[in-house]
N, C-alpha and C positions, 0 to 999 in steps of 0.2 A: 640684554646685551646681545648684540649680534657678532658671531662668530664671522669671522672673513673666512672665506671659499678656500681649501686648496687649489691650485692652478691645475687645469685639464692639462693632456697633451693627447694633441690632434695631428691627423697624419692625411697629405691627400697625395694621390696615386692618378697619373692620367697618363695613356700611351692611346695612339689613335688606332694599334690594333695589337691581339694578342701577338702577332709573329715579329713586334720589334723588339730588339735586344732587352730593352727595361719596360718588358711587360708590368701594369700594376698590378701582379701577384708577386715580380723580381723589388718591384720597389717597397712592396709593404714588408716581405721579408727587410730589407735593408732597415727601413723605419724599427722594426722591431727591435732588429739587433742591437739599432741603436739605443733606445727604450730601454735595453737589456739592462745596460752598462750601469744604471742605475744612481749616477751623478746629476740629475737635472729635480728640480722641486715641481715636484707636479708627478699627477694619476694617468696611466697611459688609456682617455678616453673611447675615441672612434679612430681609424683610419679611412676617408671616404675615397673610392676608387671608381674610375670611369672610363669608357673607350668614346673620347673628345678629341676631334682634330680641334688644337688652336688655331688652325687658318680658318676650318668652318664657325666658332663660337667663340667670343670672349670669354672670362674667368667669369666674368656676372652672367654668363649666357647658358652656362654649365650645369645642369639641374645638380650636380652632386656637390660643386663647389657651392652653387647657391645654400642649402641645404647646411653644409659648413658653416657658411657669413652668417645662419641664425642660431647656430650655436656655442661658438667661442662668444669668450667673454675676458674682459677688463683681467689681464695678469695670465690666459691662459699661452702655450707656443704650439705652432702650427709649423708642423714639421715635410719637407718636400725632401725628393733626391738630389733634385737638378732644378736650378730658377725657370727654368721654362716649362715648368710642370705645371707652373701656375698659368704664366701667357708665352707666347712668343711673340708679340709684340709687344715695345720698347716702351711704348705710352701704355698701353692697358697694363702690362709690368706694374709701370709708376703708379698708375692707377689703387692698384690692387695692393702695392706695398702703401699706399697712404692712407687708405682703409685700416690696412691691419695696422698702423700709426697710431693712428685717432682714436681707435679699439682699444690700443695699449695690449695688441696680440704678438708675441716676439714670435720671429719667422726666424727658424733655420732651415737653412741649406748641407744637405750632406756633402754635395760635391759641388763645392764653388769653385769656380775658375779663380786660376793663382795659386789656391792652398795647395798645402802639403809641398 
């Protein structure tokens, strides 16, 4: 009989340089914290962090988020600060949220525009 996987959680971190406000060492802190709270089903995997402008690379362009796409799996959640952590474009966004769709990878956002 095979046993189903507990779900990972994944964390990815990208500022284009240490000196902007949510450097990814201010964002993996957040990730953690979050992690902390210890309400979500799932094992706190990896957090992958990178200094990527999105203007220069897509999210598939990205050696650390690529590196990411080969390790989540079916039921795991991949966790950002801000949706533009992943693209800041609009289509590469949709792109990269249809991926994690078809995956069956739940994405949260810590600070989505609206909340709170």
């Amino acid at each position: 009989m095979i046993t189903p996987q507990q779900p990972k959680l994944w964390g990815y971190c990208r500022a284009s340089t240490d000196l902007q406000k949510d450097s990814p060492d201010i964002q993996e802190a957040q990730l953690r914290q979050r992690w902390a709270v210890g309400d979500m089903d799932g094992e706190p995997a990896e957090i992958f962090k990178e200094h990527r402008s999105a203007v220069d690379l897509r999210y598939d362009e990205r050696p650390a988020f690529i590196r990411l796409m080969h390790v989540v799996q079916a039921g795991d959640h991949l966790f950002v600060t801000h949706l533009d952590r992943i693209d800041r474009n609009p289509f590469g966004l949709m792109r990269a949220a249809e991926w994690l769709q078809r995956r069956d990878v739940h994405l949260h956002v810590l600070n989505f525009p609206g909340r709170g």
